[in-house]
C-alpha positions in Angstrom: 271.7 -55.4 199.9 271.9 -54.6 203.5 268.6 -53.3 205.9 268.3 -49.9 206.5 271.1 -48.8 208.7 270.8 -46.5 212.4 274.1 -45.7 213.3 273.8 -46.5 217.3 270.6 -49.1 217.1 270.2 -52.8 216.5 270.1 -51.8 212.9 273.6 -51.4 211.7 274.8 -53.0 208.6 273.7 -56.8 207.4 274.4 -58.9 205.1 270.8 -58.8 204.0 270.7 -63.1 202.8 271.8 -63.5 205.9 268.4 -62.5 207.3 266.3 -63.2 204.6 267.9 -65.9 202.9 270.8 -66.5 204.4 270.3 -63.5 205.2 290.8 -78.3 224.4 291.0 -78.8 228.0 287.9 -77.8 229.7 287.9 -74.5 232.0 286.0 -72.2 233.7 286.0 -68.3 234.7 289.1 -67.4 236.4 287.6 -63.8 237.7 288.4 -62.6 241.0 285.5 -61.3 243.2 287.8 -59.0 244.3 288.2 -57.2 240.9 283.7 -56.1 241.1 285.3 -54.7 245.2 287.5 -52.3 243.6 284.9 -50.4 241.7 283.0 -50.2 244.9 280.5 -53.0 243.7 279.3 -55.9 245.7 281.4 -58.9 243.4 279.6 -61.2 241.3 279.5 -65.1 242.4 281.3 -66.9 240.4 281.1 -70.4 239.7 282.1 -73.0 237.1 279.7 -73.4 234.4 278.8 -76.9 234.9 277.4 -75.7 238.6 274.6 -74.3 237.2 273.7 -76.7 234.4 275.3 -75.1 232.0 277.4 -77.2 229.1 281.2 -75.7 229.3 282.3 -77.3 225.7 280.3 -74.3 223.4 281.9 -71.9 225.8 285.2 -73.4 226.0 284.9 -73.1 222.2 283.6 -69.5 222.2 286.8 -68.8 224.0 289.1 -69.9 222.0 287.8 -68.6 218.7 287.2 -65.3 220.5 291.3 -65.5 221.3 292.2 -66.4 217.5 290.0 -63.7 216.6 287.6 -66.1 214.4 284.8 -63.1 216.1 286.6 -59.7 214.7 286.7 -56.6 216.6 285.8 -57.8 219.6 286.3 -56.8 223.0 284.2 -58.7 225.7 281.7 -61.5 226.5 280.3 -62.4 229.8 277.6 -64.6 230.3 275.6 -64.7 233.6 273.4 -67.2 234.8 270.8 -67.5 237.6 272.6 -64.5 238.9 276.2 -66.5 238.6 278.7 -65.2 236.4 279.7 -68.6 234.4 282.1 -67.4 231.7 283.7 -63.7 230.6 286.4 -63.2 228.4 288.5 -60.1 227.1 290.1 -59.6 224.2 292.0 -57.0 222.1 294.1 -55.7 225.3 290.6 -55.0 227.1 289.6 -55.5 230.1 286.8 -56.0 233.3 288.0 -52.8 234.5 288.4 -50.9 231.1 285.4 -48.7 230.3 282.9 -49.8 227.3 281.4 -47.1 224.9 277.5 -48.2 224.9 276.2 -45.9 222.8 272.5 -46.7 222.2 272.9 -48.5 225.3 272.5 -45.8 227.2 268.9 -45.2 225.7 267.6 -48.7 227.5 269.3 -47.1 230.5 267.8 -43.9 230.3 264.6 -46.2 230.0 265.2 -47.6 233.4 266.1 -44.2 235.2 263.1 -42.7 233.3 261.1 -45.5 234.9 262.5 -44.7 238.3 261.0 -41.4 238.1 257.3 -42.5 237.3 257.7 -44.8 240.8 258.6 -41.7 242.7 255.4 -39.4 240.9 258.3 -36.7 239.9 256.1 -36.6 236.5 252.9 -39.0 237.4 252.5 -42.9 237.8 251.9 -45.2 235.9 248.3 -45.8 237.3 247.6 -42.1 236.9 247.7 -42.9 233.0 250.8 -41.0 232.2 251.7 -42.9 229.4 248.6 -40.8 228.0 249.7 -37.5 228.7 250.1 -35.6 225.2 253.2 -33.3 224.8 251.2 -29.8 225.8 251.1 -31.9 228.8 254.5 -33.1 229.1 256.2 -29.8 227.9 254.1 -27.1 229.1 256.8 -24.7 228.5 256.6 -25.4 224.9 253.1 -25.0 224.2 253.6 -22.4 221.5 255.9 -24.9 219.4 254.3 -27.6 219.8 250.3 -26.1 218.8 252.0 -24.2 215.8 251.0 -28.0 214.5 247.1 -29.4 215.3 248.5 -32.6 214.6 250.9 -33.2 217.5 248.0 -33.0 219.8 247.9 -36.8 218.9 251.6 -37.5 220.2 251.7 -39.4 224.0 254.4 -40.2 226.3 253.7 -43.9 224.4 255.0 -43.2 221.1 258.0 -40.9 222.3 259.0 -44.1 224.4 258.3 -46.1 221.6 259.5 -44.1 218.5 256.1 -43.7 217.0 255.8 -40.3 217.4 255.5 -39.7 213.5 257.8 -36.7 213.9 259.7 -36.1 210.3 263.5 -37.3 211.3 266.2 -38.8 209.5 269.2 -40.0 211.0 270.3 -42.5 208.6 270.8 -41.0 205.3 274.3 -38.9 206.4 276.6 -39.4 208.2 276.6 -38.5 212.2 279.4 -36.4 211.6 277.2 -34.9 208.5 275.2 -31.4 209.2 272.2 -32.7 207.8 271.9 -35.4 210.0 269.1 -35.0 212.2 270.7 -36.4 215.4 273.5 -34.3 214.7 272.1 -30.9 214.3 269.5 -31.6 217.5 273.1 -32.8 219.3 274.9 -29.6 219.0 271.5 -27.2 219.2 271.3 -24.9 222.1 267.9 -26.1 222.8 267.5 -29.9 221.3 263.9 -30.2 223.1 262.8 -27.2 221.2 264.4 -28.8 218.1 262.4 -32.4 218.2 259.2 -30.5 218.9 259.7 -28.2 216.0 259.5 -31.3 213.8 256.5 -31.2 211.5 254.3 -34.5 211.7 254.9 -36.7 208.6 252.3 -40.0 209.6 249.8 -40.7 212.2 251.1 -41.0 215.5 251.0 -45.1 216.9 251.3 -46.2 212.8 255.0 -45.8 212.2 258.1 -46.8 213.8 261.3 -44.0 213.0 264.2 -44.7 215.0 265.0 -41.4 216.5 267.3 -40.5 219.1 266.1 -36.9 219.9 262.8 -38.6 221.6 265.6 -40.4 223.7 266.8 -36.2 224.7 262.8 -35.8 225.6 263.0 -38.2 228.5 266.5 -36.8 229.4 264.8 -33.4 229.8 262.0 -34.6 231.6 264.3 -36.3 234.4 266.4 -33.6 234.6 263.3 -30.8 235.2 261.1 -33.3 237.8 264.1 -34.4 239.6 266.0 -30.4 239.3 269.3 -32.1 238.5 271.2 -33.8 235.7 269.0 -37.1 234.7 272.8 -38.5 235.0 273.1 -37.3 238.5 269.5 -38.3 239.6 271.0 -41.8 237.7 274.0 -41.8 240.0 272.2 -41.9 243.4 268.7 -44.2 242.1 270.1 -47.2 239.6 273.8 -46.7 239.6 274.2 -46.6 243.5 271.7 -49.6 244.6 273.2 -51.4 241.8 277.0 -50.9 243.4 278.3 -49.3 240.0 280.4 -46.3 240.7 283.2 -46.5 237.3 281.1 -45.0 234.4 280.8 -41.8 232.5 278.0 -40.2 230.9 278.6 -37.9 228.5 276.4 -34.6 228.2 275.4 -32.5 225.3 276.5 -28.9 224.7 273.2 -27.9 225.9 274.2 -29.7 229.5 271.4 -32.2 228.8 273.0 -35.8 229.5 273.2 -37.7 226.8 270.8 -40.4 226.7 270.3 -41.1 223.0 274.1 -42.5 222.8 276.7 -41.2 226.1 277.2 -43.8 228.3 280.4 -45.5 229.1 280.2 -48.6 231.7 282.1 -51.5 232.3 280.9 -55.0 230.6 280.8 -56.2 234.2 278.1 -53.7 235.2 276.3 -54.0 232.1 275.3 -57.7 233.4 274.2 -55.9 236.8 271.9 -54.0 234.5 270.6 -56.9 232.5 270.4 -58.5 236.0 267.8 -56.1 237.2 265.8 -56.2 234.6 265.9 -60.4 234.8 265.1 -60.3 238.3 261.6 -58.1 237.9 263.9 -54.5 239.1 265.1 -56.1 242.4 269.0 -56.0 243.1 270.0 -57.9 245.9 267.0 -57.6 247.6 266.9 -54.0 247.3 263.6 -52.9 245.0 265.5 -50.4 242.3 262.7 -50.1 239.6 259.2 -51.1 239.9 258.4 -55.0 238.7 255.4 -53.2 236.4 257.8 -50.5 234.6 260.1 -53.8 233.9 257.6 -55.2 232.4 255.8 -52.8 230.3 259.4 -51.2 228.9 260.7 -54.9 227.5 257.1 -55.7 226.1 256.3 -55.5 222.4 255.0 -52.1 221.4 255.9 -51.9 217.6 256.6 -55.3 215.2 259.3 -54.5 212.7 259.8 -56.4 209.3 263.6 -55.9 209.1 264.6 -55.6 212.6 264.0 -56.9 216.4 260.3 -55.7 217.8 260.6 -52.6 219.9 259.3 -51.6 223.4 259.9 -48.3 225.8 263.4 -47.9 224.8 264.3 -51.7 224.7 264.5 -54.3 221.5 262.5 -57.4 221.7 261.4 -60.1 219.9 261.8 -64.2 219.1 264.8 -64.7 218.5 264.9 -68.2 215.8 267.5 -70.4 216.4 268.2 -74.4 216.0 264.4 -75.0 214.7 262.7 -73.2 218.0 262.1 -69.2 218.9 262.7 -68.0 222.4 261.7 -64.4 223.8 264.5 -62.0 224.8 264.7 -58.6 224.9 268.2 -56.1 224.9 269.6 -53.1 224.8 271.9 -52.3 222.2 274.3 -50.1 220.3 275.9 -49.1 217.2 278.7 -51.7 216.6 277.0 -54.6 218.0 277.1 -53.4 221.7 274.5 -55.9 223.1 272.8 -57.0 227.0 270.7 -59.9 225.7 267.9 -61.0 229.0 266.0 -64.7 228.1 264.2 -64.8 231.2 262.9 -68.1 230.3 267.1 -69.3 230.5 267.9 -67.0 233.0 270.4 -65.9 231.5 272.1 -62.2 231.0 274.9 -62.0 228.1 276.7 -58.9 227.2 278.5 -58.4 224.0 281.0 -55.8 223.8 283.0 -54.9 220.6 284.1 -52.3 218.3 281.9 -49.3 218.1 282.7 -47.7 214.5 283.9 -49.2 211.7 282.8 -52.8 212.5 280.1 -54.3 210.2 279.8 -57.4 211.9 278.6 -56.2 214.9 275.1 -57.6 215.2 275.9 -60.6 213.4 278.8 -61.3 216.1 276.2 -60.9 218.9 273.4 -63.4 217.0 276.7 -65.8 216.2 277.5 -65.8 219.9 274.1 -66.7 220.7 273.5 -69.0 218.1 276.4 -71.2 218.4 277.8 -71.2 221.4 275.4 -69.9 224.3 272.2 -71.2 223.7 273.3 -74.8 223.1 275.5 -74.5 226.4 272.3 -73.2 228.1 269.4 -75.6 226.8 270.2 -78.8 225.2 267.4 -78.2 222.9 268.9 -75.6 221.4 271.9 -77.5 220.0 272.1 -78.1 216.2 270.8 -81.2 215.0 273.1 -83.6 213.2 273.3 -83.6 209.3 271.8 -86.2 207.3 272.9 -87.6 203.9 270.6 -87.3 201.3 270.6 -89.5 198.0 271.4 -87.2 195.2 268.4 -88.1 193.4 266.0 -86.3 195.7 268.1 -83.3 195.5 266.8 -81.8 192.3 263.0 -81.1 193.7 264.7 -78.0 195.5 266.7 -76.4 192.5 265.0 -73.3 191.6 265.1 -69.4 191.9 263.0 -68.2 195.4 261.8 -64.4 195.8 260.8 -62.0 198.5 260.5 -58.3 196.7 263.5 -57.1 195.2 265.4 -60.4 197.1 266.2 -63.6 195.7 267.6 -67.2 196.6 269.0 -69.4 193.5 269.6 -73.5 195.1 271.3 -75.1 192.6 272.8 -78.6 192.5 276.2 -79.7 192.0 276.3 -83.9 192.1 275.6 -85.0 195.5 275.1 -81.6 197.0 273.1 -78.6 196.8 274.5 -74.2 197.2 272.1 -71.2 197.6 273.3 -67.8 196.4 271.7 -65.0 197.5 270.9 -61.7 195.2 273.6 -60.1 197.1 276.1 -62.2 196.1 276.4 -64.4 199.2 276.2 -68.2 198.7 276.7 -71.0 201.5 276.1 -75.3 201.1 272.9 -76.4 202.2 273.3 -79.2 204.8 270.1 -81.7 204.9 268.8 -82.1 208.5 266.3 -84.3 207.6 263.3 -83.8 206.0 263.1 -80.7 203.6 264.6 -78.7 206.4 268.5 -77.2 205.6 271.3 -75.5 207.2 273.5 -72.7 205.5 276.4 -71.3 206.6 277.3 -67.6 205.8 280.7 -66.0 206.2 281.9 -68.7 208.5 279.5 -68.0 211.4 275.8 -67.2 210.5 273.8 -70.4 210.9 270.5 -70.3 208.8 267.7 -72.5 208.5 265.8 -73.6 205.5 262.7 -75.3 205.1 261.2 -76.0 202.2 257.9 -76.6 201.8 255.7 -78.5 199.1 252.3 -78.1 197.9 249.2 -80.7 197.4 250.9 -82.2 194.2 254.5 -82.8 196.7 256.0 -80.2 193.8 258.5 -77.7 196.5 256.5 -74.3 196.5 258.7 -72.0 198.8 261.2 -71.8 201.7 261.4 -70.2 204.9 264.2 -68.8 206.6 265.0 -68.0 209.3 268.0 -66.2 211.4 267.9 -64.3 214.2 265.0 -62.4 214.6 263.5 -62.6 211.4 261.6 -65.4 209.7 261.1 -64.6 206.1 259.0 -66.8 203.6 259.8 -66.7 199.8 258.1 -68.1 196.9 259.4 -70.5 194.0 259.5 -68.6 190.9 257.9 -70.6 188.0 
């Protein structure tokens, strides 16, 4: 069973028990400032990553199974830290200077330019309450299409940037290349403004979140109109240019609206310089490129979703679980696993760049990455606890069927050791860590924990699990 799939967010295809139930010598970066010089960008430090207290052995590790390809499809990691750049790596025949398809990417990006905007009152500030304007207000021009329906009166600047507009879209049950894809017929329209608008309202604005790249084209438009150029020329010369990034491309629609739903193309370098930003409160090198207040209010949590990371103002976020503890992030990311993960409480930046298409472990690769090899270099706390053996005798307590819905979680025993399977056919050993908490391991990489919890009478009564950003709860059948 996999979670519902959106072809250039977070939510691609998973192996859904790995969410819910399971659901050498050492080195250090070899980049050359000079390589960030020749794209006309101020170079990264670059410094070993024991230098800034971070662990090199889960890197050194990361590297290599990144060079045997034990990580498929990938292209890139680079991992930043306090502003130092600690460890990158290319793979694949890519590299720092090759260009990196973002795709949904670019909508955390258009976040930030949109953002730039609001500070220079092209549309209104903040603290004039734009983020109340309804779309009459927004798109005067389209009054007529927009009051053909009472109900979008409701719809603010808040749910377009948060994908709670209620608007009825579907960009998930065809294919992109597929007519009746949503995304795809607003794409090739000669007006896609006028085509989101037209949208009939299908649930109450603020109550639903629908992942919908044509609200991503509203901002576009908005920039462009305020600012009287391309939103990816007003991009050039406000976040681009501070930032020292002059090697990208961003693609624009038929229409000649730039592409913000899914166009840009950057380097993995200069994807850290964006996560960087954000990090550092919208200050690059001293220079103040996006207000500290639209920083904060875009990677806050807006919407909770059940299946997927929480969402803010164009940005993913959430507590991501790992190694018994939870730690904010937030990120921008794209179809294929495209990833810039910011933990401000590590500062840390890490950028994840991979296949686009065709590649269904894309957001597991990035969680993997995370899981097993950056976090524990990063905070000791977060490194996996050691195994303990348990006398087979206690192991039967946990054999039993578990359900969540439609999902289900069969531990069985086998002498001195104990499997899950999931209802998607999945299965993985349970490792004791002590206690009646477990670790599984799914297709060689995915690192889940279990814990098992009993009632008053000590009898087990359900386990939790949790991976990622998900923490899911299921009860013992009887």
């Amino acid at each position: 069973m996999t979670i519902r799939s959106k072809r250039r967010g977070f939510r691609h295809p998973w192996v859904f028990a790995a969410i819910m139930c399971a659901a050498l010598p050492l080195s250090f970066p070899t980049a050359s400032p000079a390589a960030d010089d020749a794209a006309g960008g101020e170079p990264w430090r670059v410094a070993p990553p024991e230098e800034l207290g971070v662990d090199p052995r889960p890197l050194e590790r990361l590297r290599e199974d990144l060079r045997v390809g034990r990580l498929q499809n990938m292209h890139s990691v680079v991992l930043i830290k306090d502003g130092t750049l600690v460890f990158e790596e290319y793979v694949e025949g890519f590299g720092r200077d090759r260009l990196q398809y973002t795709a949904s990417i670019s909508k955390s990006v258009g976040s930030v330019v949109f953002g730039i905007a609001l500070d220079r009152d092209l549309l209104s500030g903040l603290d004039d309450g734009v983020l109340d304007m309804t779309l009459v207000e927004l798109f005067p021009e389209y009054r007529s299409v927009i009051e053909e329906d009472p109900d979008k009166a409701l719809i603010t600047l808040h749910h377009v940037l948060s994908m709670t507009a209620g608007l009825e879209w579907d960009e998930e049950s065809h294919p992109y290349s597929d007519p009746r894809n949503d995304w795809n017929r607003a794409s090739r329209s000669d007006d896609p403004v006028r085509f989101v608008l037209e949208r009939p309202v299908v649930a109450q604005p603020g109550s639903e979140f629908e992942y919908n790249g044509g609200l991503s084209i509203l901002l576009s438009y908005l920039v462009e109109r305020e600012a009287e150029r391309k939103a990816d020329e007003f991009a050039r010369d406000v976040l681009f240019g501070p930032l020292g990034i002059q090697d990208l491309r961003w693609e624009r629609l038929p229409s000649g609206l730039t592409d913000t739903d899914g166009g840009l193309h950057l380097r993995p370098r200069d994807l850290a310089r964006l996560g960087q930003l954000m990090l550092d409160g919208g200050t690059w090198r001293d220079e103040k490129v996006v207000s500290d207040e639209w920083v904060e209010i875009s990677t806050r949590r807006h919407v909770e979703n059940r299946n997927s990371p929480d969402y803010g103002y164009q940005w993913w976020c959430g507590d991501l679980h790992h190694h018994g503890r939870a730690d904010y992030c937030y990120l921008a990311s794209g179809h294929g696993g495209q990833a810039v993960f910011v933990f401000p409480d590590f500062g840390i930046v890490l950028v994840v760049c991979q296949e686009v298409f065709e590649n269904p472990m894309g957001s597991l690769n990035g969680l993997a990455i995370l899981n097993r090899y950056v976090l524990p270099a990063v905070d000791p706390a977060s490194r996996p606890a050691a195994t303990v053996d348990l006398p087979s005798r206690f192991l039967d307590r946990y054999v039993g069927t578990y359900e969540l819905g439609p999902v289900s979680l069969t531990v069985s025993r086998t002498e001195d050791r104990l499997d899950a399977r999931g209802s998607d056919g999945t299965s993985t050993e349970l490792v004791s860590l002590g206690g009646h908490v477990f670790r599984g391991t799914l297709l060689g990489l995915l690192d889940v924990r279990y814990e098992f919890e009993a009632g008053a009478d000590g009898e087990i009564e359900q386990v939790v699990a949790t991976f990622g950003f998900r923490e899911s709860v299921m009860a013992k059948g009887r």
